[in-house]
mmCIF file of the N, C-alpha and C atoms, coordinates in Angstrom:
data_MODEL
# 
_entry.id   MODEL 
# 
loop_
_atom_site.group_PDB 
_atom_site.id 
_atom_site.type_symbol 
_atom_site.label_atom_id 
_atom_site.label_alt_id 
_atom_site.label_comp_id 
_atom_site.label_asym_id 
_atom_site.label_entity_id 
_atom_site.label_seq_id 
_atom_site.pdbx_PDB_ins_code 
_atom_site.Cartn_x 
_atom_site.Cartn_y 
_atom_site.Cartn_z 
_atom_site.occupancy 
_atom_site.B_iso_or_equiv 
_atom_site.pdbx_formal_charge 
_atom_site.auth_seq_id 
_atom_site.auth_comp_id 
_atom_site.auth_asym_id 
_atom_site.auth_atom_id 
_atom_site.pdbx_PDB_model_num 
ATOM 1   N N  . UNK A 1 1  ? -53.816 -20.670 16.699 1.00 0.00 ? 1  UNK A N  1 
ATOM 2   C CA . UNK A 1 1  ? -54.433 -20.063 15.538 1.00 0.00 ? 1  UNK A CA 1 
ATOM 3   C C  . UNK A 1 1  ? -54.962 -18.694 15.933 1.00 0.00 ? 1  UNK A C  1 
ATOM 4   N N  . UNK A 1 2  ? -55.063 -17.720 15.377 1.00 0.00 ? 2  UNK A N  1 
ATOM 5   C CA . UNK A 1 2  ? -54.999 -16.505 15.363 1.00 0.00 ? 2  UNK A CA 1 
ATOM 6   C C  . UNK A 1 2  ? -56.407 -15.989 14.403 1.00 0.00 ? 2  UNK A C  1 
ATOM 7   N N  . UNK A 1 3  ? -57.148 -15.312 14.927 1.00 0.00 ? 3  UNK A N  1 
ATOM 8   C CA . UNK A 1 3  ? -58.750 -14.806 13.681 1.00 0.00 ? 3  UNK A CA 1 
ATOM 9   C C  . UNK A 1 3  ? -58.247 -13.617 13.748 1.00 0.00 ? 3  UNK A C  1 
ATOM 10  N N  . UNK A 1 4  ? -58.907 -13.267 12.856 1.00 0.00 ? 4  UNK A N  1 
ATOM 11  C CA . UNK A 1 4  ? -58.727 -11.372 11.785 1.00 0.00 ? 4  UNK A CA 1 
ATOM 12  C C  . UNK A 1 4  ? -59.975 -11.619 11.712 1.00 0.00 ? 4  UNK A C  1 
ATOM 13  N N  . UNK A 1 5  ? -60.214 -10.016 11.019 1.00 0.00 ? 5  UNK A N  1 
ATOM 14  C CA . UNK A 1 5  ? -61.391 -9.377  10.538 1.00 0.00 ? 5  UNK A CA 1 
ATOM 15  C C  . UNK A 1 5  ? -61.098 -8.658  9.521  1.00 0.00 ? 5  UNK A C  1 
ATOM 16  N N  . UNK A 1 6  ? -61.198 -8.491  8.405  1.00 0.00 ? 6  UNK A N  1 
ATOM 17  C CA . UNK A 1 6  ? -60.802 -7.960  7.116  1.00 0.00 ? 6  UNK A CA 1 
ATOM 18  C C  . UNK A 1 6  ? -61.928 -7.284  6.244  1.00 0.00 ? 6  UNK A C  1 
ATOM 19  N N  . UNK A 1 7  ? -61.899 -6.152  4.932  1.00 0.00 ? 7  UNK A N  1 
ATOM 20  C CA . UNK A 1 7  ? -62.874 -6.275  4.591  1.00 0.00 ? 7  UNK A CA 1 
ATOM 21  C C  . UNK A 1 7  ? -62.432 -6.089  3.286  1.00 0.00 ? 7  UNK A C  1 
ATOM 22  N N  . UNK A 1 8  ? -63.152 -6.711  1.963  1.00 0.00 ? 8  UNK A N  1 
ATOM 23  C CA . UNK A 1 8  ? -63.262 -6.362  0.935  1.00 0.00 ? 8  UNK A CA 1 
ATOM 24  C C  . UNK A 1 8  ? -62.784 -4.856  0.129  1.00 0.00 ? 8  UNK A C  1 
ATOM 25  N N  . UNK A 1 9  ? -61.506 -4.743  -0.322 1.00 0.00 ? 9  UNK A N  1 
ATOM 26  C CA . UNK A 1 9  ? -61.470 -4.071  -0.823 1.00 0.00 ? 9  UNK A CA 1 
ATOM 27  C C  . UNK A 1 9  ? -61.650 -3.914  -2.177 1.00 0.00 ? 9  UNK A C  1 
ATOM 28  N N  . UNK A 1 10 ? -61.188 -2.577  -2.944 1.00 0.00 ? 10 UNK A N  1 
ATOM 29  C CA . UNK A 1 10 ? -61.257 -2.157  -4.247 1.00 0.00 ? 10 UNK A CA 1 
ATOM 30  C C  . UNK A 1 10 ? -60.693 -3.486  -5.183 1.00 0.00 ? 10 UNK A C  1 
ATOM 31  N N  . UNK A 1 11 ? -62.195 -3.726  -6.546 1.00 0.00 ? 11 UNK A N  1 
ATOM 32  C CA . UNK A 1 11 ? -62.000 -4.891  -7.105 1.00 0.00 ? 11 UNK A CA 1 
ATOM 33  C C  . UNK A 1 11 ? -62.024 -6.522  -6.435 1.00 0.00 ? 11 UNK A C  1 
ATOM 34  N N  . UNK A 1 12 ? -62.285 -6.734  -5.498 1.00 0.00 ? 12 UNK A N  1 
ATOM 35  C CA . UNK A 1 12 ? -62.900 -7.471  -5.013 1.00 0.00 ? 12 UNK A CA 1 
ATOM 36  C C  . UNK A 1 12 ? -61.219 -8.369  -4.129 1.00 0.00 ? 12 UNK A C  1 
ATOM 37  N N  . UNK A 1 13 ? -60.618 -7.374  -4.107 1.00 0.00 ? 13 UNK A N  1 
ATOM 38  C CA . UNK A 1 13 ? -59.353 -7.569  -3.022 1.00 0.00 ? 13 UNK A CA 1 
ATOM 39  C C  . UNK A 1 13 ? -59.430 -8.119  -1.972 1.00 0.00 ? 13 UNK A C  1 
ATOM 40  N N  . UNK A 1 14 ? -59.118 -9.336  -0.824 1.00 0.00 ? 14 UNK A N  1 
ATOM 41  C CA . UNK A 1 14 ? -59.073 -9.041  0.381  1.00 0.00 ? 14 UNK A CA 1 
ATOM 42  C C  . UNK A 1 14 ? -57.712 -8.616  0.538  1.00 0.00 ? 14 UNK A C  1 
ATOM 43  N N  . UNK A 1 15 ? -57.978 -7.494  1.693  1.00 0.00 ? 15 UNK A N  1 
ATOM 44  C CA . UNK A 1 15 ? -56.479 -7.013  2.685  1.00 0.00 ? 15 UNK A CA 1 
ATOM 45  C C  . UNK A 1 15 ? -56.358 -7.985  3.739  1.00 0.00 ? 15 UNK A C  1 
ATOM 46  N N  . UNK A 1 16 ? -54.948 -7.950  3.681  1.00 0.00 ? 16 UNK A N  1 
ATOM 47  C CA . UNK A 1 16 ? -54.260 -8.877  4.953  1.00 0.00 ? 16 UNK A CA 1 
ATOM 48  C C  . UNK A 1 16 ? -53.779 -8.011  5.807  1.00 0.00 ? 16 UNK A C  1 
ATOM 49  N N  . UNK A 1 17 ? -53.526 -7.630  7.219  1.00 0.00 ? 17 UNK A N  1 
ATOM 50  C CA . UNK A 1 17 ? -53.187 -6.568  7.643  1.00 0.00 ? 17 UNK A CA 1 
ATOM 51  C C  . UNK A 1 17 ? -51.598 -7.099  7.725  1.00 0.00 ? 17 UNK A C  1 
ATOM 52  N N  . UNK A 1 18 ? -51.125 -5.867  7.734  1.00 0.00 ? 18 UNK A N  1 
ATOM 53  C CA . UNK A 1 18 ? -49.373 -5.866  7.869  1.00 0.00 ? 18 UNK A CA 1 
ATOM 54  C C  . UNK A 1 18 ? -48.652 -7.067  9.020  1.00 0.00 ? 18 UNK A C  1 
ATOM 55  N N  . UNK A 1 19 ? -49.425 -6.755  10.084 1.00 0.00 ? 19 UNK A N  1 
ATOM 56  C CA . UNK A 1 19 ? -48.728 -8.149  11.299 1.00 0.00 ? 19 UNK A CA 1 
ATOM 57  C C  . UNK A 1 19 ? -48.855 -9.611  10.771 1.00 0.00 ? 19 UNK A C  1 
ATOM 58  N N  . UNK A 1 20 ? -49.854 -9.913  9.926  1.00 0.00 ? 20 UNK A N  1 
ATOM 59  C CA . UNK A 1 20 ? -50.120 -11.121 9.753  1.00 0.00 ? 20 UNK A CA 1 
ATOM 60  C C  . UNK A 1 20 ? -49.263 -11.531 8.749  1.00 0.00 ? 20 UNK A C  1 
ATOM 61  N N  . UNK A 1 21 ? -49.070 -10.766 7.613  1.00 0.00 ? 21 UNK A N  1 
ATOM 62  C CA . UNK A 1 21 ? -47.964 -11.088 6.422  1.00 0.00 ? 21 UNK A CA 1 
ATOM 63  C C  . UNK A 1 21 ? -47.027 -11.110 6.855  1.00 0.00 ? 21 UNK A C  1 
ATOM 64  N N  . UNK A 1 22 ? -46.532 -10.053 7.625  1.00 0.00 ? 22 UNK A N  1 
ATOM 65  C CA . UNK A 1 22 ? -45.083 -10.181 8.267  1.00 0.00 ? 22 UNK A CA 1 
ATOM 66  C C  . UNK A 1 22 ? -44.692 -11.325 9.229  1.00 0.00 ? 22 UNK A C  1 
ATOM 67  N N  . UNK A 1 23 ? -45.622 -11.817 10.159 1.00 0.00 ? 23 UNK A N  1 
ATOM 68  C CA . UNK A 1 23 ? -45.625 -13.224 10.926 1.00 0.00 ? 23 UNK A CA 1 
ATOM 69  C C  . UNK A 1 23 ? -45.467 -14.115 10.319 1.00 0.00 ? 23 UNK A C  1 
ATOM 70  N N  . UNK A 1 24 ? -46.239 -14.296 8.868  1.00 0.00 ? 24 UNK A N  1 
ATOM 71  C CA . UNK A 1 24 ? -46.497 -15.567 8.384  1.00 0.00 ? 24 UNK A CA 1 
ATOM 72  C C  . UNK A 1 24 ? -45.213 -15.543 6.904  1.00 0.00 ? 24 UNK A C  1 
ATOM 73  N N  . UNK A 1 25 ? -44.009 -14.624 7.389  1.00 0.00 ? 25 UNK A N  1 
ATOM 74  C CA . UNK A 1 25 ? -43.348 -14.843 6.167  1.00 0.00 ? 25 UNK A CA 1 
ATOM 75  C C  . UNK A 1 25 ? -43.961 -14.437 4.659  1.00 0.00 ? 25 UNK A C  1 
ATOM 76  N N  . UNK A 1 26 ? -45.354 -13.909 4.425  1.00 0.00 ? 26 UNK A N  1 
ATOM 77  C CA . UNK A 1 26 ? -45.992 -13.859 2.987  1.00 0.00 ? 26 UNK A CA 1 
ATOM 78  C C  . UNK A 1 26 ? -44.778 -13.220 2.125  1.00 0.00 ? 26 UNK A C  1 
ATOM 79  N N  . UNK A 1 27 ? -44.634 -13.209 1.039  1.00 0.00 ? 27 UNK A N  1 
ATOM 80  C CA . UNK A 1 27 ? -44.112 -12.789 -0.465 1.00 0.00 ? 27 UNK A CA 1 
ATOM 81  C C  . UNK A 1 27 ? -45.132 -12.665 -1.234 1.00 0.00 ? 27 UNK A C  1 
ATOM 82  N N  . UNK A 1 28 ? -45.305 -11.672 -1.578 1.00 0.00 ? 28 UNK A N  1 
ATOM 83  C CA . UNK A 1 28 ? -45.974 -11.279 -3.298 1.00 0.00 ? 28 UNK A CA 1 
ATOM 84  C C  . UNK A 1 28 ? -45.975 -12.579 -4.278 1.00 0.00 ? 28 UNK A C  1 
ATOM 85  N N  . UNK A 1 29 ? -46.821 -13.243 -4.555 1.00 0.00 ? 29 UNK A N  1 
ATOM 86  C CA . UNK A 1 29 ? -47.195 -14.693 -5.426 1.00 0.00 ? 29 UNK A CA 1 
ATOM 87  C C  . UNK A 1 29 ? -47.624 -15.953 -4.544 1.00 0.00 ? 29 UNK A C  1 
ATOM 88  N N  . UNK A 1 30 ? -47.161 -16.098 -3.339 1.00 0.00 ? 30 UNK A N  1 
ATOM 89  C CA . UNK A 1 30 ? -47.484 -16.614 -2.433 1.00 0.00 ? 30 UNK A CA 1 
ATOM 90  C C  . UNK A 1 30 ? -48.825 -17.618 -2.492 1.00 0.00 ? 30 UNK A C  1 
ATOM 91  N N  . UNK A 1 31 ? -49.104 -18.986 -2.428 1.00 0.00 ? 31 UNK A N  1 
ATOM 92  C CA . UNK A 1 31 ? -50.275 -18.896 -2.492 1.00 0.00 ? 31 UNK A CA 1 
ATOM 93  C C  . UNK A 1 31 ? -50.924 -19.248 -0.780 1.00 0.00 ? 31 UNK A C  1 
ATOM 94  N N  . UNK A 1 32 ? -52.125 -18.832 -1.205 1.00 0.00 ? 32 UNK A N  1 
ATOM 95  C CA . UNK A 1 32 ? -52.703 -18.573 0.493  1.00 0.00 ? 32 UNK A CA 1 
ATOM 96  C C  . UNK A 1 32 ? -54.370 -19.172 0.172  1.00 0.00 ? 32 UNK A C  1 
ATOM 97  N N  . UNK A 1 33 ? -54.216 -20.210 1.367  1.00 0.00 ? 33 UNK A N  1 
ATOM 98  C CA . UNK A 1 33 ? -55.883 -20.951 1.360  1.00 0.00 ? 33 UNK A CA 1 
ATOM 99  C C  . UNK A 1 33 ? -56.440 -20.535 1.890  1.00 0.00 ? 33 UNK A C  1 
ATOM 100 N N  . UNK A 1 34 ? -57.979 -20.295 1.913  1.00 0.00 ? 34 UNK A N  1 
ATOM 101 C CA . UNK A 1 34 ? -59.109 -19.776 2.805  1.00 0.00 ? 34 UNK A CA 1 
ATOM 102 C C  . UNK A 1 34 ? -59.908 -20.658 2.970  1.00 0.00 ? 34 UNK A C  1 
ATOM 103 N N  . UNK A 1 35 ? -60.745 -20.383 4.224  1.00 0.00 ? 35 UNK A N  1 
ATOM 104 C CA . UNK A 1 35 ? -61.768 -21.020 4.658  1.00 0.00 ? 35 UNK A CA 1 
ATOM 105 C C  . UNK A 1 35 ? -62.651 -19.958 4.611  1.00 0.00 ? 35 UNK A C  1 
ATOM 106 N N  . UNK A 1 36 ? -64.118 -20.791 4.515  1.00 0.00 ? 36 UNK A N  1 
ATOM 107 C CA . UNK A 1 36 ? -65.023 -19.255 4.674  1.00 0.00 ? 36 UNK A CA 1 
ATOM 108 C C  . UNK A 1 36 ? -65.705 -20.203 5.776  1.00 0.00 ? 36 UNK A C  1 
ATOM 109 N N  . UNK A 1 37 ? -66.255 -19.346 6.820  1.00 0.00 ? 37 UNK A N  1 
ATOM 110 C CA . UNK A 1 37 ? -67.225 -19.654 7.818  1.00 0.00 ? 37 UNK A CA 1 
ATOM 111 C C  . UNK A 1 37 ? -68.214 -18.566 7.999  1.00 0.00 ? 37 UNK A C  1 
ATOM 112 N N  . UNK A 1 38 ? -69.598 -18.993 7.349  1.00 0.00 ? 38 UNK A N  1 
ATOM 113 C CA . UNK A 1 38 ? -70.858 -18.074 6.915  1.00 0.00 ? 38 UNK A CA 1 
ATOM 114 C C  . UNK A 1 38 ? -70.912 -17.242 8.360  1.00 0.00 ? 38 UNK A C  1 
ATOM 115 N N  . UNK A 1 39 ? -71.286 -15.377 8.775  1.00 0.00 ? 39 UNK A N  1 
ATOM 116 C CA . UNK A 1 39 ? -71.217 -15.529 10.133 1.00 0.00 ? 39 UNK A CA 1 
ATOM 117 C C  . UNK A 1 39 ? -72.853 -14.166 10.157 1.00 0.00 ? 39 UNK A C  1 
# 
């Protein structure tokens, strides 16, 4: 498993950085689960 650091963008966006979409196969509609861990 692999951690990022990301931040909130415009409209309340998160960014995924480019290596991680591209690793993980993402497509545009995609759905994607989160965890939050308070830090």
């Amino acid at each position: 498993m692999q951690t990022m650091r990301t931040k909130l963008g415009e409209g309340g966006r998160i960014v995924i950085p480019a290596s991680f979409h591209q690793n993980l196969h993402l497509l545009p509609g995609d759905d994607i689960v989160l965890h939050m861990k308070k830090i």
